[in-house]
N, C-alpha and C positions, 0 to 999 in steps of 0.2 A: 504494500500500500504506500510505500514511503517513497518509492518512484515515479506515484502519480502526483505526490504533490512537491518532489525534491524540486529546488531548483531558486533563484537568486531572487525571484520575484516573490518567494511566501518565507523569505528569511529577514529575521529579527536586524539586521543587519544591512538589507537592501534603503538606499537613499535614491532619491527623484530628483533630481538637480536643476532646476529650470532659470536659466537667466534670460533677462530681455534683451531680447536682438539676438541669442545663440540657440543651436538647438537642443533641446534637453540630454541631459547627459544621467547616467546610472552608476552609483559608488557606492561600493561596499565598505563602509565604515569600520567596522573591523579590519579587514585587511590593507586599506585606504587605496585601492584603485578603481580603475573604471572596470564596469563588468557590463554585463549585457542581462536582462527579465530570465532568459532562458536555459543561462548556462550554470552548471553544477559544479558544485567543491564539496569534500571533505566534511568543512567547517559548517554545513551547514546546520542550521538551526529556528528551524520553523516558529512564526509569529504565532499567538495565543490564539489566535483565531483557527489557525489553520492547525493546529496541535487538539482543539476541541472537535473540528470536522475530522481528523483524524480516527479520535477514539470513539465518536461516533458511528465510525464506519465499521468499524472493528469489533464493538458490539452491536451492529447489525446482521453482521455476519453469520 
């Protein structure tokens, strides 16, 4: 189940960077670089949100 929600966009960790006049940019505050919604590490570490639809799903099961 942890594949379907792994990934930079449901981690505690993902930032939205939006300045005026540039195009938004995506940072992983923990590790401090640019990353992408989509791509997977390690270190990840799912938001509260997405840790509750988790065991949801799991006691659906």
């Amino acid at each position: 189940m942890e594949r379907k929600y792994h990934c930079c966009a449901t981690c505690r960790h993902f930032q939205v960077v939006k300045q005026p006049g540039q195009k938004t940019s995506y940072r992983c505050a923990r590790l401090g670089y640019e990353t992408r919604p989509v791509y997977q590490f390690n270190c990840w570490n799912p938001k509260e949100i997405v840790s509750e639809r988790m065991k949801q799903e799991k006691k659906s099961e």
